[in-house]
N, CA, C and O atoms as a CHARMM CRD file, in Angstrom:
* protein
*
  176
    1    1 UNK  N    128.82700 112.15400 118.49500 PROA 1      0.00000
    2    1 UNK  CA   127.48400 112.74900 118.40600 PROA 1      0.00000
    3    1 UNK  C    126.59500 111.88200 117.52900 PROA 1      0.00000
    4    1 UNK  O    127.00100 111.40100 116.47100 PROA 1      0.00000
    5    2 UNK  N    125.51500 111.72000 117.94600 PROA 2      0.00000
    6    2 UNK  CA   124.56400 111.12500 117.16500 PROA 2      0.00000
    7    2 UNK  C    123.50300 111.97000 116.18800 PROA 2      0.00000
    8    2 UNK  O    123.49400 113.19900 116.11900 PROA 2      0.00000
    9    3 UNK  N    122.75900 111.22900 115.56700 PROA 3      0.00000
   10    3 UNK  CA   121.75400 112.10500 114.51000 PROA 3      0.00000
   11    3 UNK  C    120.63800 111.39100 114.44400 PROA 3      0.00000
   12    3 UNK  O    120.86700 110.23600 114.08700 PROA 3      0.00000
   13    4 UNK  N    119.49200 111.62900 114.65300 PROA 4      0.00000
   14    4 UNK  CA   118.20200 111.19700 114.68200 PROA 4      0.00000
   15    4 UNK  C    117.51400 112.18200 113.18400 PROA 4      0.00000
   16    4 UNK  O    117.24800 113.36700 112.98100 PROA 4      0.00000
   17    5 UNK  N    117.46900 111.38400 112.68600 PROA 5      0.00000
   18    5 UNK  CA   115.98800 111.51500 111.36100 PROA 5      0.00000
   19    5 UNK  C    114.87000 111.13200 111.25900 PROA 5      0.00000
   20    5 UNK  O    114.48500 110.03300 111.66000 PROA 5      0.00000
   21    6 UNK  N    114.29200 111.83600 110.80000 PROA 6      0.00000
   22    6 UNK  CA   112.93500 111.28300 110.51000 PROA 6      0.00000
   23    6 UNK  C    112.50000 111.70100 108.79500 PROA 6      0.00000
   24    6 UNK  O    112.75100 112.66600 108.07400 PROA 6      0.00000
   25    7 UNK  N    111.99700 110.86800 108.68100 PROA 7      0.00000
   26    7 UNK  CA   111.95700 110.60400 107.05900 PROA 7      0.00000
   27    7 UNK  C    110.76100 110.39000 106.58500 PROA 7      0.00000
   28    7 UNK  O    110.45800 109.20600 106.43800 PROA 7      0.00000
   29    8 UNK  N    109.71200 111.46700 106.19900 PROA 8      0.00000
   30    8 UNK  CA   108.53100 111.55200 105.44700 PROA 8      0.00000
   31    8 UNK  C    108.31500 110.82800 104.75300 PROA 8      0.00000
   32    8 UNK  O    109.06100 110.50400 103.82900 PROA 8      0.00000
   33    9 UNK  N    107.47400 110.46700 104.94000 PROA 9      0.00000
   34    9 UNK  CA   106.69300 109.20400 103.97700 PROA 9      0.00000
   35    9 UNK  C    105.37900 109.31600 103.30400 PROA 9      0.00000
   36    9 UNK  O    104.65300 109.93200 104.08300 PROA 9      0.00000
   37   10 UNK  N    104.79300 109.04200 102.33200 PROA 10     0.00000
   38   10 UNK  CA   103.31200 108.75300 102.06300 PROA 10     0.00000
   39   10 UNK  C    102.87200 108.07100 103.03100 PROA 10     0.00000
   40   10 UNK  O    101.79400 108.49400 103.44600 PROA 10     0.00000
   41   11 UNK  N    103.46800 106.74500 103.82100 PROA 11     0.00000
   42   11 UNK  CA   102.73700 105.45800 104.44500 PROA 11     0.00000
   43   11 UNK  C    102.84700 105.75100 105.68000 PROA 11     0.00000
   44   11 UNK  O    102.04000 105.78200 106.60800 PROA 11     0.00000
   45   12 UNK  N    104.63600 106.09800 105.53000 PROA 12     0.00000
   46   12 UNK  CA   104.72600 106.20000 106.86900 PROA 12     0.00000
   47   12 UNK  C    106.20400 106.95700 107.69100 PROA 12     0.00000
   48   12 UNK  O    107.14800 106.97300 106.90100 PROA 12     0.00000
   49   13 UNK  N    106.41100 107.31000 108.50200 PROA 13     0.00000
   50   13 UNK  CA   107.78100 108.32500 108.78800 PROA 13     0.00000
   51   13 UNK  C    109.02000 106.89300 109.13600 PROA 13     0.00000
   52   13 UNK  O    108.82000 106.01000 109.96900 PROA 13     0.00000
   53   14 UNK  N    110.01000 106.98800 108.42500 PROA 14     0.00000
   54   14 UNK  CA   111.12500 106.58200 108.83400 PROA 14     0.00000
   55   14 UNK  C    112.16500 106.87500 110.04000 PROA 14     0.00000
   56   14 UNK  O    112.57500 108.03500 109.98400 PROA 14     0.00000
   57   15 UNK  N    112.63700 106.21100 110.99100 PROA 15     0.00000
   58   15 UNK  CA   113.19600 106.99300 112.00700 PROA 15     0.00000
   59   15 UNK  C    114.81200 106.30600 111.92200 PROA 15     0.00000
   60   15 UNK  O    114.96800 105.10800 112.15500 PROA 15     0.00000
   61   16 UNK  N    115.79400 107.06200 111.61900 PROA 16     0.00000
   62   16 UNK  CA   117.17100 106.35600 111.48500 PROA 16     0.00000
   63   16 UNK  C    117.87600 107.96500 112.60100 PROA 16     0.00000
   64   16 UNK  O    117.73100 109.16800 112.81800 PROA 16     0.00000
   65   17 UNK  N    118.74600 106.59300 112.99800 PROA 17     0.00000
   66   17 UNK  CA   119.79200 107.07200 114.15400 PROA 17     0.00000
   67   17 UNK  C    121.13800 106.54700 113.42100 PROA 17     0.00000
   68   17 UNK  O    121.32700 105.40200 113.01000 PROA 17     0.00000
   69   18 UNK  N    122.10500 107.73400 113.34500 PROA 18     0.00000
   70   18 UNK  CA   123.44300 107.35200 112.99000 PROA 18     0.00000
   71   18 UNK  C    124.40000 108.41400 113.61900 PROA 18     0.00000
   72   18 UNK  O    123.97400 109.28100 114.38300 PROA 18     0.00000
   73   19 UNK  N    126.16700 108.27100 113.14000 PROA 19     0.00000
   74   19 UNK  CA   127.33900 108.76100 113.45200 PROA 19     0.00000
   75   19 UNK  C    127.46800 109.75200 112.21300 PROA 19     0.00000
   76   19 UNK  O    128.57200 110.29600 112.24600 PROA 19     0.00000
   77   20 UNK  N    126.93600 110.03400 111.46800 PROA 20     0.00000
   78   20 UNK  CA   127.10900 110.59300 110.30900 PROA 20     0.00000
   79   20 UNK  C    125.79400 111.93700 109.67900 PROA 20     0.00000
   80   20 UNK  O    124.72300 111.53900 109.22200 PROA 20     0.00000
   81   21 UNK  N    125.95200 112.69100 109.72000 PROA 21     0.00000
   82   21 UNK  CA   124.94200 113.34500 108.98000 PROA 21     0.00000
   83   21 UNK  C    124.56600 113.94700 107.69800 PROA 21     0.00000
   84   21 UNK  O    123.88100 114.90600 107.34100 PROA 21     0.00000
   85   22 UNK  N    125.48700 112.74200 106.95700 PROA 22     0.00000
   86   22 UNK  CA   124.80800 112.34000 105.62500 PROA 22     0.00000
   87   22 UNK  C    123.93800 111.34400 105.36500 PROA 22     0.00000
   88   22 UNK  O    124.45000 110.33200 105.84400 PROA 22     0.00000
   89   23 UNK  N    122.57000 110.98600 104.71100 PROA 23     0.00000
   90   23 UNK  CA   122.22900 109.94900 104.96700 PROA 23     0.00000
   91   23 UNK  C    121.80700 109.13400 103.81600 PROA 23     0.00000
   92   23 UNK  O    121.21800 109.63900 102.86000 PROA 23     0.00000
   93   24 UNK  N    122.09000 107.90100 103.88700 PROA 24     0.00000
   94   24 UNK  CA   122.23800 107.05000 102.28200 PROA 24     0.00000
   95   24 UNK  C    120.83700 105.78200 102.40000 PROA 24     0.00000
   96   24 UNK  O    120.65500 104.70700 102.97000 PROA 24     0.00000
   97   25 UNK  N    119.98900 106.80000 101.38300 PROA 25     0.00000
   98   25 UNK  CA   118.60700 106.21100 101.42600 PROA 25     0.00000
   99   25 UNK  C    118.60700 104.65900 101.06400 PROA 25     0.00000
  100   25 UNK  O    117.71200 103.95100 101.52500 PROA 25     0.00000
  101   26 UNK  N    119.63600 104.09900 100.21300 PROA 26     0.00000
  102   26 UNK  CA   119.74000 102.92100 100.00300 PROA 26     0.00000
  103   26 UNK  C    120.07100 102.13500 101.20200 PROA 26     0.00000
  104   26 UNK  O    119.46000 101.08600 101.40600 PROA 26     0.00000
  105   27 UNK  N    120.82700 102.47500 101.87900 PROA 27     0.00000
  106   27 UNK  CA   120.95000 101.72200 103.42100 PROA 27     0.00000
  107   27 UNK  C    119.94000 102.25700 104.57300 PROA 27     0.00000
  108   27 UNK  O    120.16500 101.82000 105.70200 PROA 27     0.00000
  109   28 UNK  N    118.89600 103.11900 104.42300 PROA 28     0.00000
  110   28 UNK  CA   118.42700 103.53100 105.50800 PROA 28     0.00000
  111   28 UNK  C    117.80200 102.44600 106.15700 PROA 28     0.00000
  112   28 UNK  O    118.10500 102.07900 107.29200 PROA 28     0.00000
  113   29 UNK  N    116.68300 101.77900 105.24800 PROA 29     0.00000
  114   29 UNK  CA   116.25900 100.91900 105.45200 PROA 29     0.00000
  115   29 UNK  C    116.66200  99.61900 106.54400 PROA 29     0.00000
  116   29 UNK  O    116.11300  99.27700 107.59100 PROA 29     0.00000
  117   30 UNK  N    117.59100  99.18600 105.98600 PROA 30     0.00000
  118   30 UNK  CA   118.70300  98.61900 106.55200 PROA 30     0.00000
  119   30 UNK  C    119.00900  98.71600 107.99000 PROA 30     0.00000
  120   30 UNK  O    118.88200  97.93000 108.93000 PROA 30     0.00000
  121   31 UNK  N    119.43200  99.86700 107.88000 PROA 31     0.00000
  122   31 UNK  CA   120.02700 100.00600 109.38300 PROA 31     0.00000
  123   31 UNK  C    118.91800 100.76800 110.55700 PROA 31     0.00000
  124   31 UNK  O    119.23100 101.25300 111.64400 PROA 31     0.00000
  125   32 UNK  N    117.63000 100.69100 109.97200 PROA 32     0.00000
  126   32 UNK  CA   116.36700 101.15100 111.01200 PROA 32     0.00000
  127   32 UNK  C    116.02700  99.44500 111.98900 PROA 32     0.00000
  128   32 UNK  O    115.75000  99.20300 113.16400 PROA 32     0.00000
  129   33 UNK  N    116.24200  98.55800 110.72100 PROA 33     0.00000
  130   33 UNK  CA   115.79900  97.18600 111.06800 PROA 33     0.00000
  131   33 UNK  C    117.60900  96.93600 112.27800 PROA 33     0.00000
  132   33 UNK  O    117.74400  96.64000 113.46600 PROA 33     0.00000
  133   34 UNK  N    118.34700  97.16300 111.47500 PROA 34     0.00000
  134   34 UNK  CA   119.48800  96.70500 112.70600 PROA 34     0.00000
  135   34 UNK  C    118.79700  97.41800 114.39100 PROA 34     0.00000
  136   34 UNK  O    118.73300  96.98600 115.54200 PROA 34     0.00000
  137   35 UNK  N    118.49900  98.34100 113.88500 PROA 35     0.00000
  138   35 UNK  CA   118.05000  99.65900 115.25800 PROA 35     0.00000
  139   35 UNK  C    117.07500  99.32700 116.12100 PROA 35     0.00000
  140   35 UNK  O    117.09300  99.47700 117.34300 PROA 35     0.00000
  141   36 UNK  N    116.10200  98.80700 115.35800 PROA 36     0.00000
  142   36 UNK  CA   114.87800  98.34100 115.95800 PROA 36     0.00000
  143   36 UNK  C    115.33000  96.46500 116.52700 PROA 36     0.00000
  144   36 UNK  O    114.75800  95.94300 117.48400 PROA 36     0.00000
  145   37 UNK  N    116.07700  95.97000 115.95800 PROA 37     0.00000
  146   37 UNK  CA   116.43700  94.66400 116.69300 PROA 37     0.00000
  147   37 UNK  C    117.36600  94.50000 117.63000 PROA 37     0.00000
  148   37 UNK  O    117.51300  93.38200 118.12300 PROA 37     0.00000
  149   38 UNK  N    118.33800  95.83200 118.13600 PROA 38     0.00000
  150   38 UNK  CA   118.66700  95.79000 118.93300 PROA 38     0.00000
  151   38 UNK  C    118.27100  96.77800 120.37500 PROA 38     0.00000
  152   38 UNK  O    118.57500  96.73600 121.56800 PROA 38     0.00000
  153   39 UNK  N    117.63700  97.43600 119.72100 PROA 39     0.00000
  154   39 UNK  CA   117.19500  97.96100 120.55600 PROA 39     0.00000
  155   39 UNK  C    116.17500  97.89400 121.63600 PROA 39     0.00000
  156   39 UNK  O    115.03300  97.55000 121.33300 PROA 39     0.00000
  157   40 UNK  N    116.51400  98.22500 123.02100 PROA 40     0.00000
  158   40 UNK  CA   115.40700  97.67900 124.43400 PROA 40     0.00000
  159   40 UNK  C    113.95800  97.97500 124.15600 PROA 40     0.00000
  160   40 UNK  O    113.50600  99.09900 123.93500 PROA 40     0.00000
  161   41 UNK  N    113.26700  96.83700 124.18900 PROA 41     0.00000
  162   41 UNK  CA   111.32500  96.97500 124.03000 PROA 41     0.00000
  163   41 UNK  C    111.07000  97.73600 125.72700 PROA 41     0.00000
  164   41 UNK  O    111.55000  97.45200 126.82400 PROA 41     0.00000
  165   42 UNK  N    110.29600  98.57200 125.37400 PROA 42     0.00000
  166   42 UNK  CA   109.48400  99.09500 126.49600 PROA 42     0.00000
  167   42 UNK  C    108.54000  99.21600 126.67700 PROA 42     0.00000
  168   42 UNK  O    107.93400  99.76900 125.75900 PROA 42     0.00000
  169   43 UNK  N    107.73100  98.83700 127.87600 PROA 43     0.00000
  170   43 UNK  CA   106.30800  98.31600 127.53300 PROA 43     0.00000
  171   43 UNK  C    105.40100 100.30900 128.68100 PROA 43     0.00000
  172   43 UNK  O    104.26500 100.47200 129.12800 PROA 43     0.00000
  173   44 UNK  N    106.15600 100.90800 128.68400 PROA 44     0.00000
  174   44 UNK  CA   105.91800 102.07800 129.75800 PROA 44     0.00000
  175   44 UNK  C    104.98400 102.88000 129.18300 PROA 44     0.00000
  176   44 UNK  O    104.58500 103.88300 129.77400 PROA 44     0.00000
């Protein structure tokens, strides 16, 4: 099962997808950029 977050921001909302639904703000960062570089661009 997966977990989609979204993460309030002053600037701006964070969106992290993981296996876990604990979530470790020190790596969020992190693994949004893994998410977003592998993930398919859609131009639709």
């Amino acid at each position: 099962m997966y977990y989609l977050y979204i993460i309030k921001s002053d600037v701006f909302d964070r969106i992290y997808i993981g296996t876990t639904a604990h979530i470790d703000t020190r790596v969020t960062q992190h693994k949004i950029k893994i998410f977003c570089n592998t993930a398919p661009s859609s131009n639709g």
